[in-house]
OpenMM code with the backbone's topology and positions (N, CA, C; nanometers):
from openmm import Vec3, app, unit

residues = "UNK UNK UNK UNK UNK UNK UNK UNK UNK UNK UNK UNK UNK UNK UNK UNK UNK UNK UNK UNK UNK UNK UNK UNK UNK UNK UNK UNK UNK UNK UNK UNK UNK UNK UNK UNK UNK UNK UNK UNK UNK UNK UNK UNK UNK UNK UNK UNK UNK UNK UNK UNK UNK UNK UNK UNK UNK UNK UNK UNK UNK UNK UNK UNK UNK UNK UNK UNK UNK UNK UNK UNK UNK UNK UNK UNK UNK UNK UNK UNK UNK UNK UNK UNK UNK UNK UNK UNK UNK UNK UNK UNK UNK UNK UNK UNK UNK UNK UNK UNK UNK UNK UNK UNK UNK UNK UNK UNK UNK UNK UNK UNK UNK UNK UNK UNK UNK UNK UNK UNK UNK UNK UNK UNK UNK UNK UNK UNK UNK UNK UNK UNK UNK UNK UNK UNK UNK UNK UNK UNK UNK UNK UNK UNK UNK UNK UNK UNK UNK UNK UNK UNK UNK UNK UNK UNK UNK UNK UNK UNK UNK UNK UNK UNK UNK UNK UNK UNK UNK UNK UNK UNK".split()
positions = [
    Vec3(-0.7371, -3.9319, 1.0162),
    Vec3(-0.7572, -3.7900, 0.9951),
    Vec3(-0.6485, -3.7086, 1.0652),
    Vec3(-0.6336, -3.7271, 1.1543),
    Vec3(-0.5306, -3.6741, 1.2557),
    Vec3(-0.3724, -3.6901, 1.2245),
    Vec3(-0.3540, -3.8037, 1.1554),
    Vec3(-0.2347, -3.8415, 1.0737),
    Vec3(-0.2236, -3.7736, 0.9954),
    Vec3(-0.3205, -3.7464, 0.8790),
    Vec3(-0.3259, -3.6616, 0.7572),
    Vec3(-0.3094, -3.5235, 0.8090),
    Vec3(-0.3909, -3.4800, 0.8797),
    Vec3(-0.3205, -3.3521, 0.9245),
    Vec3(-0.2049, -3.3071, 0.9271),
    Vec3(-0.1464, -3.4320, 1.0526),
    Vec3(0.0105, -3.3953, 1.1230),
    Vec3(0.1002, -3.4332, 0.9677),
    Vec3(0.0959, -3.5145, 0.9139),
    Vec3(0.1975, -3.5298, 0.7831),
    Vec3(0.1535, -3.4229, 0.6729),
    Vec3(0.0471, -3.3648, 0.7163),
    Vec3(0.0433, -3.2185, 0.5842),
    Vec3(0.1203, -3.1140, 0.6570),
    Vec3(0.1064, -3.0613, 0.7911),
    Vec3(0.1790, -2.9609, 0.8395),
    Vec3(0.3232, -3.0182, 0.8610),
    Vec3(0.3619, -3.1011, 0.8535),
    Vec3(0.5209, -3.1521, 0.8535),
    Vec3(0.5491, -3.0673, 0.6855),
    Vec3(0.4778, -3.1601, 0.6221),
    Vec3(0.5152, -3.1636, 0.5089),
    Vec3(0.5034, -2.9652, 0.4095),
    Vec3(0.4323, -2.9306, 0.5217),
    Vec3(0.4377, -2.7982, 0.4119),
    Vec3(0.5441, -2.7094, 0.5153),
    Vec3(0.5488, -2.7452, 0.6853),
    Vec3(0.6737, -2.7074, 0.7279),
    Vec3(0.8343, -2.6908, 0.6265),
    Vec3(0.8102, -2.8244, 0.6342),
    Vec3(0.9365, -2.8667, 0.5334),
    Vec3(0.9749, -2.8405, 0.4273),
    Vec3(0.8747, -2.7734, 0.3303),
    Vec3(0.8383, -2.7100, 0.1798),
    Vec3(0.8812, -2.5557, 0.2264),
    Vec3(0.8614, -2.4961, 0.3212),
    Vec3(0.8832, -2.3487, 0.3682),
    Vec3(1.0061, -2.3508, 0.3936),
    Vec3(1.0392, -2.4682, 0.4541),
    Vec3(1.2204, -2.3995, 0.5234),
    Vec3(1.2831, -2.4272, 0.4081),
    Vec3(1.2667, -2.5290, 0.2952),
    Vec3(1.3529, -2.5642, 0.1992),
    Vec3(1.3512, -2.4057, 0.1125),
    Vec3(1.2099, -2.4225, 0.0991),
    Vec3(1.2163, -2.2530, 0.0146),
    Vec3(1.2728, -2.1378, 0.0851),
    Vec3(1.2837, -2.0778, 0.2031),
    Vec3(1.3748, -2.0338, 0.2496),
    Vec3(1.4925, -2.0364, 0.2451),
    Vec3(1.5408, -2.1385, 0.2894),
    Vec3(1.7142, -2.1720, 0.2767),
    Vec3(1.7456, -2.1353, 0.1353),
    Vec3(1.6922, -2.1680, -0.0017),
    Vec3(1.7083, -2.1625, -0.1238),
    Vec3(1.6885, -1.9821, -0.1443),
    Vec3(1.6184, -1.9138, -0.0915),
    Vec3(1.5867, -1.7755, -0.0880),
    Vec3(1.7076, -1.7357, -0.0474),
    Vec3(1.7687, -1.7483, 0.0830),
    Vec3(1.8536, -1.6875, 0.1523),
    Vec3(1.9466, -1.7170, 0.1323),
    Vec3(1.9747, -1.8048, 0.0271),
    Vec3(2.0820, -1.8339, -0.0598),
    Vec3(2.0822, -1.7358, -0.1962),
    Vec3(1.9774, -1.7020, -0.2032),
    Vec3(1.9703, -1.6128, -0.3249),
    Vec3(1.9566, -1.6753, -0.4617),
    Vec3(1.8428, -1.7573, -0.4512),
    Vec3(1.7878, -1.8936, -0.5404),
    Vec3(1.6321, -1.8114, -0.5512),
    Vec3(1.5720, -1.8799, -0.6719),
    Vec3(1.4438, -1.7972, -0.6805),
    Vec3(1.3888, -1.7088, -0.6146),
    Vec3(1.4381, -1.6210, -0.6220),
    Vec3(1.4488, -1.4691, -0.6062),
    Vec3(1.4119, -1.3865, -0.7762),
    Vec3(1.2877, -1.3269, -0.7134),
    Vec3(1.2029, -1.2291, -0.8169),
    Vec3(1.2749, -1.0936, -0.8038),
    Vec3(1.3641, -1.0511, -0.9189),
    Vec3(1.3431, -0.9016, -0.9401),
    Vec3(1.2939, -0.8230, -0.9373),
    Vec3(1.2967, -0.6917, -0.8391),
    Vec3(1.2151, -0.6324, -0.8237),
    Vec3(1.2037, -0.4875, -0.8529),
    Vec3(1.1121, -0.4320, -0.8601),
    Vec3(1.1543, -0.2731, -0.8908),
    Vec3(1.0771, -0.1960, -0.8190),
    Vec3(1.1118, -0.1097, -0.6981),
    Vec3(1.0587, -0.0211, -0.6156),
    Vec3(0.9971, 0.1441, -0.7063),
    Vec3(0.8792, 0.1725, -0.7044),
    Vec3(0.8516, 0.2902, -0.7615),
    Vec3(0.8129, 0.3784, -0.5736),
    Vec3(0.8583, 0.4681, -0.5963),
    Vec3(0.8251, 0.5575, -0.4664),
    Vec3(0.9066, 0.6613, -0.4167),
    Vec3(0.8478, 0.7870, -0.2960),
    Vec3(0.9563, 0.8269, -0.2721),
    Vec3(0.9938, 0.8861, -0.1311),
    Vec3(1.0676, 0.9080, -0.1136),
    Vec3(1.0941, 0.9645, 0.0311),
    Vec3(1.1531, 0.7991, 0.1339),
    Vec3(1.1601, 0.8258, 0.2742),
    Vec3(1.1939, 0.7598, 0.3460),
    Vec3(1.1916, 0.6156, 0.3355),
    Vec3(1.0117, 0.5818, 0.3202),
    Vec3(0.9253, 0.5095, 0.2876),
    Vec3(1.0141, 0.3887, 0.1821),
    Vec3(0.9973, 0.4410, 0.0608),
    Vec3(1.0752, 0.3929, -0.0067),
    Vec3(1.2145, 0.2841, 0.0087),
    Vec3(1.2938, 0.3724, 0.0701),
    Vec3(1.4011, 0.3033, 0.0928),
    Vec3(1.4027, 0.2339, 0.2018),
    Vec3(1.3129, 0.2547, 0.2775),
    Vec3(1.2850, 0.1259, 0.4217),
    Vec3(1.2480, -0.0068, 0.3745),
    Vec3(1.1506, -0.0051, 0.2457),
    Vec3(1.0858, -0.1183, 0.1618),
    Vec3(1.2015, -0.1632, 0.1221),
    Vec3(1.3030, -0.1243, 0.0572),
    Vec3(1.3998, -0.1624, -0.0073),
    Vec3(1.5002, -0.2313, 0.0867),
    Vec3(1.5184, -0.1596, 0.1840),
    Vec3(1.5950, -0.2439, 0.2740),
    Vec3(1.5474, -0.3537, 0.3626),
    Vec3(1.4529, -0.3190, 0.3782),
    Vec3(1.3376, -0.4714, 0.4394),
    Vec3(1.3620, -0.5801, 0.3451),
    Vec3(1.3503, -0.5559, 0.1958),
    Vec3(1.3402, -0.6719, 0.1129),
    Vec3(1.4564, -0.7090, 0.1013),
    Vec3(1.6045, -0.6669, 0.1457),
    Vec3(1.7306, -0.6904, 0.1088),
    Vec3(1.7734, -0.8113, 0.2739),
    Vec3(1.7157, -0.7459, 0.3764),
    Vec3(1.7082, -0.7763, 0.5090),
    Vec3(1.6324, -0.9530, 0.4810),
    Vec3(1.5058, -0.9575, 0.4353),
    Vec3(1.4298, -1.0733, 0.4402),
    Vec3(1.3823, -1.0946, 0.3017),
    Vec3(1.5462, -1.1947, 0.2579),
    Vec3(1.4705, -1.2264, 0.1225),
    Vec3(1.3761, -1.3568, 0.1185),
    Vec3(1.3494, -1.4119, 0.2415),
    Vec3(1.2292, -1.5209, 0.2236),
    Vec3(1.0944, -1.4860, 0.1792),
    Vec3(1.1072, -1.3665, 0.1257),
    Vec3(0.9835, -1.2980, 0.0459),
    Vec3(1.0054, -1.3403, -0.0559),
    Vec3(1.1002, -1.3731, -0.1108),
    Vec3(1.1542, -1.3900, -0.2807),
    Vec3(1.1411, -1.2672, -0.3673),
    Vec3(1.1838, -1.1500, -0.3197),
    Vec3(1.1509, -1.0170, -0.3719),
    Vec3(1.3586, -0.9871, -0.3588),
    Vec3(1.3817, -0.9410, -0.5193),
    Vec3(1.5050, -0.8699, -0.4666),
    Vec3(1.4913, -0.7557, -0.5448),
    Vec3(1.5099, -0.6901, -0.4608),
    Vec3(1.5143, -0.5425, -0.5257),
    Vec3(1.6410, -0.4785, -0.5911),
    Vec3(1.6291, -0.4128, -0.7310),
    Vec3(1.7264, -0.4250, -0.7898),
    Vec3(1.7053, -0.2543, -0.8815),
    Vec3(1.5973, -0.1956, -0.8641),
    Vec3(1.6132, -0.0572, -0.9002),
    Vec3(1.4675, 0.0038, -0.8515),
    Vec3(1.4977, 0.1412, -0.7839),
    Vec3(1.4632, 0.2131, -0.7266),
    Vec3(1.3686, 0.3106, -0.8725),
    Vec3(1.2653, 0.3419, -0.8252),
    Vec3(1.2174, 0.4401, -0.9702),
    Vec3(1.1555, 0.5560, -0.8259),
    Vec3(1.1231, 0.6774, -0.9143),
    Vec3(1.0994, 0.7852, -0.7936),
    Vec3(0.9518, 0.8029, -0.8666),
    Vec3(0.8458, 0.8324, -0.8487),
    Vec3(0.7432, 0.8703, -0.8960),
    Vec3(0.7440, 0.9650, -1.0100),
    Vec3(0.8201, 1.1020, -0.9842),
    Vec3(0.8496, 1.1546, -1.0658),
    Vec3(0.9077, 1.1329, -1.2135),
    Vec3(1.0260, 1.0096, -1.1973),
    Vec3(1.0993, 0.9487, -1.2492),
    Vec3(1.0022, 0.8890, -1.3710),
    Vec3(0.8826, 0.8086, -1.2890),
    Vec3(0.7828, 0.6651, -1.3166),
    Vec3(0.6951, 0.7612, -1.4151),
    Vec3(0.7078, 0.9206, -1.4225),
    Vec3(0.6019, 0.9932, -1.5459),
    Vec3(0.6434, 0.9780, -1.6764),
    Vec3(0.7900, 0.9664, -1.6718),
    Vec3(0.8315, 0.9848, -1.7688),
    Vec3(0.8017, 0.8790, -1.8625),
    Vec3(0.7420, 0.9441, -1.9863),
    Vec3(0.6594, 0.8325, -2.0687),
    Vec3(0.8034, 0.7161, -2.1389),
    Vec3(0.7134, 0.5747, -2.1045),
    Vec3(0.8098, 0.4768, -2.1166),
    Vec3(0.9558, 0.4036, -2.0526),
    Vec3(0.9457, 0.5229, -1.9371),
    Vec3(1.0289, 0.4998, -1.8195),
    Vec3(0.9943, 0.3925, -1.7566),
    Vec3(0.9103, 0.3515, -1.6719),
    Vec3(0.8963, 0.2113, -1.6232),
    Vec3(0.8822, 0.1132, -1.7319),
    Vec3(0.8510, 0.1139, -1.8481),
    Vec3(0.8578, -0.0173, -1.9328),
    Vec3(0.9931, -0.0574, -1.9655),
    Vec3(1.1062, 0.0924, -1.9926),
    Vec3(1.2334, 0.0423, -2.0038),
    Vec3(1.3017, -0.0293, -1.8823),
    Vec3(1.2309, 0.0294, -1.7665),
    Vec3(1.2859, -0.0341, -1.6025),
    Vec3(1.2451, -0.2564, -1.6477),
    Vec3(1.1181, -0.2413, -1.6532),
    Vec3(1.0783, -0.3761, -1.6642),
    Vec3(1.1167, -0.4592, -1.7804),
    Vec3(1.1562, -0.3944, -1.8949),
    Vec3(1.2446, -0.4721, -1.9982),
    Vec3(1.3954, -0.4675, -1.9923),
    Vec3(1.4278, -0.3729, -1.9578),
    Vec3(1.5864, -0.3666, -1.9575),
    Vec3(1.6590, -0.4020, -1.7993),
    Vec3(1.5910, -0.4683, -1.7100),
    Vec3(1.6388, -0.5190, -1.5930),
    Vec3(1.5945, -0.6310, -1.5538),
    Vec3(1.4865, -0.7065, -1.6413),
    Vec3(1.4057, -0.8453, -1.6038),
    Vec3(1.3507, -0.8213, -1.4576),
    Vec3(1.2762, -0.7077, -1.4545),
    Vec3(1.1930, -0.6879, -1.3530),
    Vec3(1.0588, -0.7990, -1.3632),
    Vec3(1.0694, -0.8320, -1.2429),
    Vec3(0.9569, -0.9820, -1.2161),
    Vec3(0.8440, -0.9832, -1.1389),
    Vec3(0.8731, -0.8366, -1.0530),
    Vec3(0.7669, -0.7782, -0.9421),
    Vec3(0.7441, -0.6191, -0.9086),
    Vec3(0.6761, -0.5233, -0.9166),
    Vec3(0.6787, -0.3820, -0.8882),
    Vec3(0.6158, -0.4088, -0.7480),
    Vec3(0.6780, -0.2824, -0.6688),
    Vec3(0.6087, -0.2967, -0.5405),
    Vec3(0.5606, -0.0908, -0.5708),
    Vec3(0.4670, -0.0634, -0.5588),
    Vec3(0.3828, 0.0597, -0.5297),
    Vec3(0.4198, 0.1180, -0.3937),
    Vec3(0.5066, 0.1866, -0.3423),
    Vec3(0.5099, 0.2512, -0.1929),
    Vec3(0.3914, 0.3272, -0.2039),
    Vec3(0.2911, 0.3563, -0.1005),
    Vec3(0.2002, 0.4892, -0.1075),
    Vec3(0.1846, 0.5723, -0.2214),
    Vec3(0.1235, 0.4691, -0.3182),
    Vec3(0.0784, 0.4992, -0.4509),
    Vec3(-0.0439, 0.6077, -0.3955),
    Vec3(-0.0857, 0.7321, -0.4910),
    Vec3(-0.1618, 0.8150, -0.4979),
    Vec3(-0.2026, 0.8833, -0.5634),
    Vec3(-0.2253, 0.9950, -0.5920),
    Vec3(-0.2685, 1.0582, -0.7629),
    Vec3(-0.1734, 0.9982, -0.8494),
    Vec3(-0.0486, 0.9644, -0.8086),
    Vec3(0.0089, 0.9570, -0.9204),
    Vec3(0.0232, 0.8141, -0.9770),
    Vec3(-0.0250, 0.7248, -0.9431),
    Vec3(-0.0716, 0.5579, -0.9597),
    Vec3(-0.1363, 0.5583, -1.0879),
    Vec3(-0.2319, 0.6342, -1.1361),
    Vec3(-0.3009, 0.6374, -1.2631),
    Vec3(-0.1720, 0.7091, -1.3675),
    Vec3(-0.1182, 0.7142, -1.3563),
    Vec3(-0.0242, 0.7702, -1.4533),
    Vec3(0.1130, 0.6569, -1.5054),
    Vec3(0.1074, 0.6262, -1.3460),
    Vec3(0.2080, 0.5035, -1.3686),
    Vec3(0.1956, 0.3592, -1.4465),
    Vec3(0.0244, 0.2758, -1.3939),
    Vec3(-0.0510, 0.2305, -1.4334),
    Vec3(-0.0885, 0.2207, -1.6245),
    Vec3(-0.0698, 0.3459, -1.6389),
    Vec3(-0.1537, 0.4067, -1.7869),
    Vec3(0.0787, 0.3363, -1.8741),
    Vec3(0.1210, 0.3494, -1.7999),
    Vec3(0.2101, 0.3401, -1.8919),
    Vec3(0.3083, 0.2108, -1.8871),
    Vec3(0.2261, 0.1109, -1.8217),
    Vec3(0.2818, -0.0254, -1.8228),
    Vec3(0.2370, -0.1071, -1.9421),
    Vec3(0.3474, -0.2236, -1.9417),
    Vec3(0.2900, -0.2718, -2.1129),
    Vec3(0.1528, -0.3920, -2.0504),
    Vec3(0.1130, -0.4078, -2.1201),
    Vec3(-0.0006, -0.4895, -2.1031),
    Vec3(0.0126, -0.6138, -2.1868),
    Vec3(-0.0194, -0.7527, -2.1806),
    Vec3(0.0384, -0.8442, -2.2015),
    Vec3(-0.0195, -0.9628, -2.1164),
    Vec3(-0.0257, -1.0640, -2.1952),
    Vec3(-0.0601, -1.1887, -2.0770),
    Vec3(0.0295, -1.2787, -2.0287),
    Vec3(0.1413, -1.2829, -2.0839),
    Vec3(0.3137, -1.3668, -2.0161),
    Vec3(0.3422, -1.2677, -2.0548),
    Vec3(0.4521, -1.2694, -1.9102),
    Vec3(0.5455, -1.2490, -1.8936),
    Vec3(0.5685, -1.1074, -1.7760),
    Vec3(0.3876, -1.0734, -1.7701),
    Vec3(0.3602, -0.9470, -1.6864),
    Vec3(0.4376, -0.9774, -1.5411),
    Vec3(0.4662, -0.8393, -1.4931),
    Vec3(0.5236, -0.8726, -1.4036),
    Vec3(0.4183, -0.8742, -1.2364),
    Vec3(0.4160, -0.9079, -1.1707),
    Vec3(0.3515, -0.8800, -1.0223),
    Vec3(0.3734, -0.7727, -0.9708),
    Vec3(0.2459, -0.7027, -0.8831),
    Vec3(0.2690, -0.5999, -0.8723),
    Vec3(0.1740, -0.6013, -0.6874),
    Vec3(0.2468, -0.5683, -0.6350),
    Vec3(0.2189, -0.4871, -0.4525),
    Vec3(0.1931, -0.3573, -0.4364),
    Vec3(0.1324, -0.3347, -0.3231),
    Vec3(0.1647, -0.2009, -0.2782),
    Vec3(0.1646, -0.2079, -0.1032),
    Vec3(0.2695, -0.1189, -0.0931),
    Vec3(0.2501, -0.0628, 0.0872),
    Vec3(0.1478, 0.0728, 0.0262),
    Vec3(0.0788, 0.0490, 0.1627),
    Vec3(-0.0448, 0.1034, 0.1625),
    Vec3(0.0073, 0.2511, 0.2226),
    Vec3(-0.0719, 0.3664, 0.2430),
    Vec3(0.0111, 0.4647, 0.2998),
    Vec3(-0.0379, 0.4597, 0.4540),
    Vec3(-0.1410, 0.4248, 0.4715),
    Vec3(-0.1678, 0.4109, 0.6009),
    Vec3(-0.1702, 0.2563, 0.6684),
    Vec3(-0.0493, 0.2294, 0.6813),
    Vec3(-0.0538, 0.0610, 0.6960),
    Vec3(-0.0713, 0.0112, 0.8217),
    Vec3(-0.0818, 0.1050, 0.9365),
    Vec3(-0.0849, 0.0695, 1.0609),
    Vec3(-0.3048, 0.0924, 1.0933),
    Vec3(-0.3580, 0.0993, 0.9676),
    Vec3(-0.5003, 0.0836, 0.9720),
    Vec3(-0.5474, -0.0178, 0.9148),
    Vec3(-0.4555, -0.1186, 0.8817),
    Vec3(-0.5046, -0.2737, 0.8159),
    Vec3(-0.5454, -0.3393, 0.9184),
    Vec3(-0.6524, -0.3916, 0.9451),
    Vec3(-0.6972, -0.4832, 1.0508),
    Vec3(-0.7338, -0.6292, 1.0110),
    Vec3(-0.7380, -0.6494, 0.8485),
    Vec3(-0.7383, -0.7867, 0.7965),
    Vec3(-0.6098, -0.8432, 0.7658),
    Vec3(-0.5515, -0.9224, 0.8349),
    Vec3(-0.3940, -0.9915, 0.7504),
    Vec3(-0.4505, -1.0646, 0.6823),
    Vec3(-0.5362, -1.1888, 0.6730),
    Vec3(-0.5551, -1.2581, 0.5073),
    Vec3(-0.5083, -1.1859, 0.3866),
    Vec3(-0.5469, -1.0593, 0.3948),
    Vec3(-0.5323, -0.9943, 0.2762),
    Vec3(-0.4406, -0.9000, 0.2145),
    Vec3(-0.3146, -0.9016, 0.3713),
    Vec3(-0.2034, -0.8350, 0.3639),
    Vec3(-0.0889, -0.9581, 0.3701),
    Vec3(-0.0229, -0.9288, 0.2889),
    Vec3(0.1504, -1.0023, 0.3183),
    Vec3(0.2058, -0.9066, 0.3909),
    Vec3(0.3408, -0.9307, 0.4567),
    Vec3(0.4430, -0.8798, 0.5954),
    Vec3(0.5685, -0.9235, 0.5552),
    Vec3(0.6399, -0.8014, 0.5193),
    Vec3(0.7995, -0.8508, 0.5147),
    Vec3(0.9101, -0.7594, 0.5849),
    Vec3(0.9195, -0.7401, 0.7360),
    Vec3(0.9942, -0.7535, 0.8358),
    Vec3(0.9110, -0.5610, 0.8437),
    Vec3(0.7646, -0.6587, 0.8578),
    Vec3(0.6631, -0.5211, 0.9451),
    Vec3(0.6023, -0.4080, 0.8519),
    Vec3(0.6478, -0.4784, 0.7085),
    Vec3(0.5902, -0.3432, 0.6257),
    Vec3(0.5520, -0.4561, 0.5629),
    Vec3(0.3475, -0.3803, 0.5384),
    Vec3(0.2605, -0.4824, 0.4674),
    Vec3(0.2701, -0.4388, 0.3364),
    Vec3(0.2734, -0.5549, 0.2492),
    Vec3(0.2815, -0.5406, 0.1184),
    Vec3(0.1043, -0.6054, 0.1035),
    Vec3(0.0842, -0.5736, -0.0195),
    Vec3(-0.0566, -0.5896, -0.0537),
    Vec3(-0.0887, -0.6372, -0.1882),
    Vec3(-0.1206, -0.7628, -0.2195),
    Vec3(-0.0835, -0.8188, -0.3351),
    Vec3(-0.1870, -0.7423, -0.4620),
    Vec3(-0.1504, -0.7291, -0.5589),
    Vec3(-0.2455, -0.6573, -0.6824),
    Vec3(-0.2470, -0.7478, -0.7955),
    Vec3(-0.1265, -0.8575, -0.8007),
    Vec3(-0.1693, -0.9556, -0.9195),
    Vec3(-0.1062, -0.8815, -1.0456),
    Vec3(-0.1262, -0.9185, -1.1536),
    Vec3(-0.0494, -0.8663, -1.2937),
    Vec3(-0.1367, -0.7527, -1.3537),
    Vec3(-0.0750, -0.7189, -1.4343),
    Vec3(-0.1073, -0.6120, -1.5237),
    Vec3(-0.2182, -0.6906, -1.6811),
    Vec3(-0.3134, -0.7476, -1.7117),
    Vec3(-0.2895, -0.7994, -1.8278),
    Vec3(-0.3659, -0.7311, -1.9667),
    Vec3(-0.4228, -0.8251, -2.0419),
    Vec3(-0.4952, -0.7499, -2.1376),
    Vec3(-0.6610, -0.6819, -2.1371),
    Vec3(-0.6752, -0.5992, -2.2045),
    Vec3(-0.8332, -0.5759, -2.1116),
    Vec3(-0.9403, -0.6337, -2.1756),
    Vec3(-0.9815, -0.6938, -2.1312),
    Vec3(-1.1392, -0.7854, -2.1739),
    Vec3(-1.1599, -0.7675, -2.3142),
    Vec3(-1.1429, -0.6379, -2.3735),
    Vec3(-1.2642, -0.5791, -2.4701),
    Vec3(-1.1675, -0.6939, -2.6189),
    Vec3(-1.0140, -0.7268, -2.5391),
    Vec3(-0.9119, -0.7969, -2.6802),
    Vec3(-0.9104, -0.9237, -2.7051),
    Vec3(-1.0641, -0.9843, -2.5886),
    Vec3(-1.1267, -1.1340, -2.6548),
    Vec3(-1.2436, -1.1174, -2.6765),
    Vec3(-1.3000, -1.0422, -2.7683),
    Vec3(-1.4503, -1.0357, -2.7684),
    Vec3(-1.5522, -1.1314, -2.7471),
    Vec3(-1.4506, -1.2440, -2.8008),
    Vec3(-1.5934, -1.3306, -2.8769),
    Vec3(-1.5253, -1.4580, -2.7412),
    Vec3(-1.4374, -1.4841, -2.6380),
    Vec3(-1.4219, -1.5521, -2.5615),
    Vec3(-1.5487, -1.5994, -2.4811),
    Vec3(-1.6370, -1.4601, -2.4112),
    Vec3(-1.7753, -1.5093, -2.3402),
    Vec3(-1.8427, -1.6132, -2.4401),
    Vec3(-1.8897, -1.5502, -2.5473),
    Vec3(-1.9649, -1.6452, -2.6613),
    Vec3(-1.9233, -1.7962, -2.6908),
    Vec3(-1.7724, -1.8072, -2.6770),
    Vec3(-1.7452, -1.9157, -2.7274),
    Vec3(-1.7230, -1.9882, -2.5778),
    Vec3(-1.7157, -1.9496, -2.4574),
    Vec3(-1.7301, -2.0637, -2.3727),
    Vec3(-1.8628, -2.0828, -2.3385),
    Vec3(-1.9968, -2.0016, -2.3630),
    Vec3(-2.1490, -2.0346, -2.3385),
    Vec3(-2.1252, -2.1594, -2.4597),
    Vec3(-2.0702, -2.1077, -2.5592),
    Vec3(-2.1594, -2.2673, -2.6695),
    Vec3(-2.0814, -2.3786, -2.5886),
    Vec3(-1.9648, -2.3710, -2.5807),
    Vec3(-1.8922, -2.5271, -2.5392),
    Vec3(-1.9604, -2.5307, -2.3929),
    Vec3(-2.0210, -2.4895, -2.3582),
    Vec3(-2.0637, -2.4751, -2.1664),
    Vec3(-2.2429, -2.5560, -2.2503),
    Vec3(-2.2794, -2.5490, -2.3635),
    Vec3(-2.4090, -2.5251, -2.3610),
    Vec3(-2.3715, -2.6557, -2.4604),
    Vec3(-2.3282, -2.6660, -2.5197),
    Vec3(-2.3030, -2.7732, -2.5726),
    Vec3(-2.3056, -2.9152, -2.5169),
    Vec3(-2.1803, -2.9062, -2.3811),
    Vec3(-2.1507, -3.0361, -2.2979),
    Vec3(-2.3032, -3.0586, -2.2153),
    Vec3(-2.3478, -2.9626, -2.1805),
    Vec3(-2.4605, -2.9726, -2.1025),
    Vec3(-2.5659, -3.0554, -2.1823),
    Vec3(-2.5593, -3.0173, -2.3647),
    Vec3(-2.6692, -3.1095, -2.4180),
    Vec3(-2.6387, -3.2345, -2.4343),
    Vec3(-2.5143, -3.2687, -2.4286),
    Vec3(-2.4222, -3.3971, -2.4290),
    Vec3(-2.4651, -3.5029, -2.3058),
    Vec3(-2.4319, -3.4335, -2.1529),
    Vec3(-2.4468, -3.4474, -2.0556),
    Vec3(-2.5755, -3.4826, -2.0216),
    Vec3(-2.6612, -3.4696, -2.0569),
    Vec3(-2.8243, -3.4424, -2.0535),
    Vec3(-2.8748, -3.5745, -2.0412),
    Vec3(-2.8677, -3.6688, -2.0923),
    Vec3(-2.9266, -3.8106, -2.1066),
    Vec3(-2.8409, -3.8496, -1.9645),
    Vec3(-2.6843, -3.8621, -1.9542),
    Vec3(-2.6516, -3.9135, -1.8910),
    Vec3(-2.6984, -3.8348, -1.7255),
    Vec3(-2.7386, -3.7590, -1.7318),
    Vec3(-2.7706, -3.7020, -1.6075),
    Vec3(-2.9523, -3.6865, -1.5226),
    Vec3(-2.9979, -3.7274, -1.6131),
    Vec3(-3.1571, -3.8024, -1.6789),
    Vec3(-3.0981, -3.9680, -1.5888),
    Vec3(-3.0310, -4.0613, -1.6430),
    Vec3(-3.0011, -4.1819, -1.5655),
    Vec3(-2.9254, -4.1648, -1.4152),
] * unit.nanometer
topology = app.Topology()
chain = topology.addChain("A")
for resn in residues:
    res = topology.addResidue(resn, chain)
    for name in ("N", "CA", "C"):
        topology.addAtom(name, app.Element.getBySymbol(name[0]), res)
């Protein structure tokens, strides 16, 4: 047991620095696109340029204002192979930004936010840190429920199905 331990933390040691070195070489490295504005903003941007063992490279700046303009961030995320949005102190204006991303199940991009009050996070599980500014993972953008209707239905029968299958053998 104690073996297995010590050769898993070697071994995922060793998985981190390789992915590092390959980062800081500028090897899988996610495109990124900063929406935000003021100071804030460009501190994120330079943090991620500072520590790319995030695998975040930032590669265009959008201003909130900028991010209203209808179809403005979709041209940012198609016409630059944007791979990650990071949200600075998203706020009223998050629902606007949100409302005008494409929706899609490949190829969506990942999406963060620095929080605006980040020095009131008291859980790290649930925050990432890239050189002191917490990013906050949000996951993709994708399609909304209502565009598989019949998905619930059809995994109860195959769920209800195996179970009648299963039934004898679980009887022995």
């Amino acid at each position: 047991m104690l073996a297995s331990l010590t050769l898993l933390t070697l071994l995922r040691s060793l998985t981190w620095s390789v992915l590092v070195l390959a980062r800081r070489q500028g090897r899988g490295l996610r495109r990124t696109l900063i929406i935000g504005d003021g100071e804030t903003a460009g501190t994120v941007w330079r943090r991620l340029v500072e520590f790319p063992e995030a695998g975040l490279l930032p590669t265009q700046l959008l201003t909130f204002e900028a991010a209203h303009v209808p179809g403005a961030v979709e041209r940012e995320l198609t016409g630059y192979g944007i791979r990650h949005v990071v949200l600075v102190a998203p706020g009223p204006e998050e629902g606007l930004i949100t409302s005008q991303l494409p929706r899609h199940d490949t190829g969506a991009p990942f999406f963060s936010t620095v929080p605006p009050l980040a020095e009131l996070f008291l859980d790290p599980r649930s925050v990432s840190e890239v050189g002191g500014i917490p990013l906050i993972p949000l996951g993709r953008v994708t399609r909304a429920r209502r565009t598989f209707p019949g998905k619930r239905a059809l995994d109860l029968a195959i769920a209800g199905l195996m179970a009648l299958f299963l039934l004898p053998l679980a009887a022995v």
